[in-house]
C-alpha positions as CSV (number, residue, x, y, z in Angstrom):
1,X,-25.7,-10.9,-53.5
2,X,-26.0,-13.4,-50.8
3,X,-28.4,-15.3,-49.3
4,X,-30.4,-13.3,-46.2
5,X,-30.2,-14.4,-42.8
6,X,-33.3,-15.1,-40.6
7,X,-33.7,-12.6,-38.0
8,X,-33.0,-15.6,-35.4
9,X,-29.2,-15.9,-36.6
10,X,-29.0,-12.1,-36.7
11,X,-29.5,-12.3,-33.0
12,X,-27.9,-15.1,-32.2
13,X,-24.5,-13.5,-33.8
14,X,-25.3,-10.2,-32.0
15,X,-25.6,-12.1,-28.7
16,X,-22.0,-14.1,-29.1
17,X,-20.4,-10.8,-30.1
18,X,-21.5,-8.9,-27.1
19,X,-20.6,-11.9,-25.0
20,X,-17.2,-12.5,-26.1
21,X,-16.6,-8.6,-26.1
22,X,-17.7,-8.9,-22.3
23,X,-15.1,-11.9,-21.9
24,X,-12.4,-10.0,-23.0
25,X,-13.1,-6.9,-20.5
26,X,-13.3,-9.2,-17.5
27,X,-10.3,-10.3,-18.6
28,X,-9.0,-6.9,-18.4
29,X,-10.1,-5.9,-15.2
30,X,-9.2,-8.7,-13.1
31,X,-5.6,-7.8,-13.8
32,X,-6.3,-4.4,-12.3
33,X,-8.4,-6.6,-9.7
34,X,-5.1,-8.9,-9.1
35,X,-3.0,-5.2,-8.5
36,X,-5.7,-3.3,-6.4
37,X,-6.1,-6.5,-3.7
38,X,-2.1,-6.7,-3.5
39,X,-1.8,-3.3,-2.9
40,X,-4.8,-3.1,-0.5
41,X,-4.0,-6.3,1.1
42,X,-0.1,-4.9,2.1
43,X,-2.7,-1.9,3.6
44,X,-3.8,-4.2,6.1
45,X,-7.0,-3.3,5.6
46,X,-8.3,-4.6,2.6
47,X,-11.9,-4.4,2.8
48,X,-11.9,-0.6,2.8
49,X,-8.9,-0.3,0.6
50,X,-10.6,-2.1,-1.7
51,X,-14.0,-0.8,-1.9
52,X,-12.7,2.6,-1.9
53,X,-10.3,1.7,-5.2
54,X,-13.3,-0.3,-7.1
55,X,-15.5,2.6,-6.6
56,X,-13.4,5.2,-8.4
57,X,-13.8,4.7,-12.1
58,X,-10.1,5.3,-12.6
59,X,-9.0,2.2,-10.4
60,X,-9.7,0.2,-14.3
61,X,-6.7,1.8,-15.4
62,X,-4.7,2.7,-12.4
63,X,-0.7,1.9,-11.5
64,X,0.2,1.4,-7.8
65,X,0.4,5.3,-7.7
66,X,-2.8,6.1,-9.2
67,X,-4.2,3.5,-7.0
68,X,-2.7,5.5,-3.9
69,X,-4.3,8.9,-5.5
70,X,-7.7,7.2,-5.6
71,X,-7.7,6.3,-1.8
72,X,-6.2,10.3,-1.0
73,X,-9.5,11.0,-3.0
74,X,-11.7,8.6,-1.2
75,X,-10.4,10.7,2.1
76,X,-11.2,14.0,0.9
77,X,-14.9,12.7,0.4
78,X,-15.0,11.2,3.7
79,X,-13.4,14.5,4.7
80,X,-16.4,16.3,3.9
81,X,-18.9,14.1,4.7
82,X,-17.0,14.9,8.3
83,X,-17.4,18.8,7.8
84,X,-20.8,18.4,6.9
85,X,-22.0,16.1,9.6
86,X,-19.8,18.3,12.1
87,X,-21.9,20.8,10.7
88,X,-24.9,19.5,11.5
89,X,-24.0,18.5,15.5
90,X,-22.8,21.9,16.2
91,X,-26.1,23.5,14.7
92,X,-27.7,21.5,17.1
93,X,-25.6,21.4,20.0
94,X,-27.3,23.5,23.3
95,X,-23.9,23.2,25.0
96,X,-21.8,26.0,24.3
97,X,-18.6,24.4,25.0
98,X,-19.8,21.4,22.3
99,X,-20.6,23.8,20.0
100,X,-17.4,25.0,19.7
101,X,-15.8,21.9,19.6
102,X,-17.9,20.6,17.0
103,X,-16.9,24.3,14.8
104,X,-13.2,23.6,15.7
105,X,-13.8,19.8,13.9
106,X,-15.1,21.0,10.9
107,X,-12.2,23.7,10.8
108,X,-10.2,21.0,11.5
109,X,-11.5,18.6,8.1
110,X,-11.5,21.6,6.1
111,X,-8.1,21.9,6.8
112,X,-7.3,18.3,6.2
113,X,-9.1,19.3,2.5
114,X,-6.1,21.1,1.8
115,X,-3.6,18.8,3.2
116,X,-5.4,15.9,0.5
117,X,-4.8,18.3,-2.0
118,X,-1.3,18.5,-1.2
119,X,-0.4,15.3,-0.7
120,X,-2.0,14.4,-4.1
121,X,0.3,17.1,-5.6
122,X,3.3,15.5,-3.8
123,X,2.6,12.1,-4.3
124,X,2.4,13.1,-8.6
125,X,5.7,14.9,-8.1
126,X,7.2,11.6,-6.7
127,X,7.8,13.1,-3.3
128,X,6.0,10.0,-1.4
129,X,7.9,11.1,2.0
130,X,5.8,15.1,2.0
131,X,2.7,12.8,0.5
132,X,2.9,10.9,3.8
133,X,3.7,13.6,5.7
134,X,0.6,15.5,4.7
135,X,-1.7,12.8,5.2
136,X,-0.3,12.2,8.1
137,X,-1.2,16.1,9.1
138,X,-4.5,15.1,8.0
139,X,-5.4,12.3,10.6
140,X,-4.0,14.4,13.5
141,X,-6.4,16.8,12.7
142,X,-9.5,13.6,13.2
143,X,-7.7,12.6,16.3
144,X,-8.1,16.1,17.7
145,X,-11.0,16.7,17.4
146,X,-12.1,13.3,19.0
147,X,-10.1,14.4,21.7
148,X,-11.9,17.3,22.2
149,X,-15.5,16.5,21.8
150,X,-14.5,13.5,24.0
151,X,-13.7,15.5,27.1
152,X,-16.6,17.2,27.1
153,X,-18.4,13.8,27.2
154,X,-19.9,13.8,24.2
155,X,-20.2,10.6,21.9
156,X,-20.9,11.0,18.2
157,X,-24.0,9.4,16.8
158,X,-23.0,5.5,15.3
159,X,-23.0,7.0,11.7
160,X,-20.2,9.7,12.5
161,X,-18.5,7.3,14.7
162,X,-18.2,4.8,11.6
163,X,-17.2,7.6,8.6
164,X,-14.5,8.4,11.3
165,X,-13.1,4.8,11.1
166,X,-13.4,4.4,7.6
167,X,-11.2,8.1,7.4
168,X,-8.9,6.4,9.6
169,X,-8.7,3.2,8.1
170,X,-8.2,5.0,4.6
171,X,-5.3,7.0,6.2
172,X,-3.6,4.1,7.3
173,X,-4.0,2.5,4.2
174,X,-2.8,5.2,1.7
175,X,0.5,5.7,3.7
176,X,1.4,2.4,3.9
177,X,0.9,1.8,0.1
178,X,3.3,4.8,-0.2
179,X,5.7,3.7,2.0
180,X,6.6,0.8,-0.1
181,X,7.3,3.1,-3.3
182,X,10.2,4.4,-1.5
């Protein structure tokens, strides 16, 4: 048998292991880094391309499609966020006309739930032009009902107002990704 090491050196190996191990996966992601900022950079808006991607735990192992399928997810959860916080303004809403505005919104993102749906299935089947198309479908539905509330003078709390752009920004993002796979 051999000589036994002092618990010190036990450690101290344990320590380098882990470290090195911890090299090597930085290593790892920062060539999905390096492809997630290209992509979101020719999004032309990076900052939200970005943080949406990084946030998804797939985004480690993702291809420039899977990357695109992230950011559809990334607006279905800013889609309900939208439902619910429509939700919310129209349960509190004394004006009748606002009330139904704010019902027709959330009728509106629920729809645009589907449409994200959709356009994942499309852009999986390769059919980026339909994937476009539905997400597309999907903004109008955000712009309408701005439209609406707006006439009736309303203005949507700062919070609402910012989930909006975000959706917005995402939108933009994802179909310009998809337009250069064609």
């Amino acid at each position: 048998m051999g000589i036994p090491l002092p618990p010190c050196y036990l450690t101290l190996f344990l320590l380098l292991f882990i470290s090195f191990n911890n090299v090597g996966h930085r290593n790892l992601v920062f060539a999905n880094d390096a492809l997630i900022e290209a992509q979101c950079h020719n999004a032309e808006v990076p900052e939200t391309c970005i943080k949406c991607v990084k946030s998804d735990s797939r985004s480690q192992s993702a291809n420039k499609v899977g990357i695109a399928a992230i950011i559809i997810t990334c607006l279905s959860n800013k889609a309900t966020t939208l439902i619910n916080n429509m939700t919310t303004l129209a349960s509190g809403a004394r004006d009748k006309n606002l009330k139904v505005a704010l019902r027709g919104c959330e009728k509106g993102f629920y729809y645009t739930k589907t449409n994200l749906i959709a356009a994942t299935n499309r852009l999986k089947g390769k059919e980026y032009d339909q994937t476009n198309l539905l997400v597309k479908q999907a903004l109008e539905e955000e712009f309408v009902c701005k439209m609406k509330v707006e006439v009736l003078r309303f203005n949507f709390p700062s919070s609402v107002t910012f989930d909006m752009g975000v959706y917005e920004e995402l939108s933009t993002a994802v179909m310009r990704i998809v337009d250069r796979f064609v």
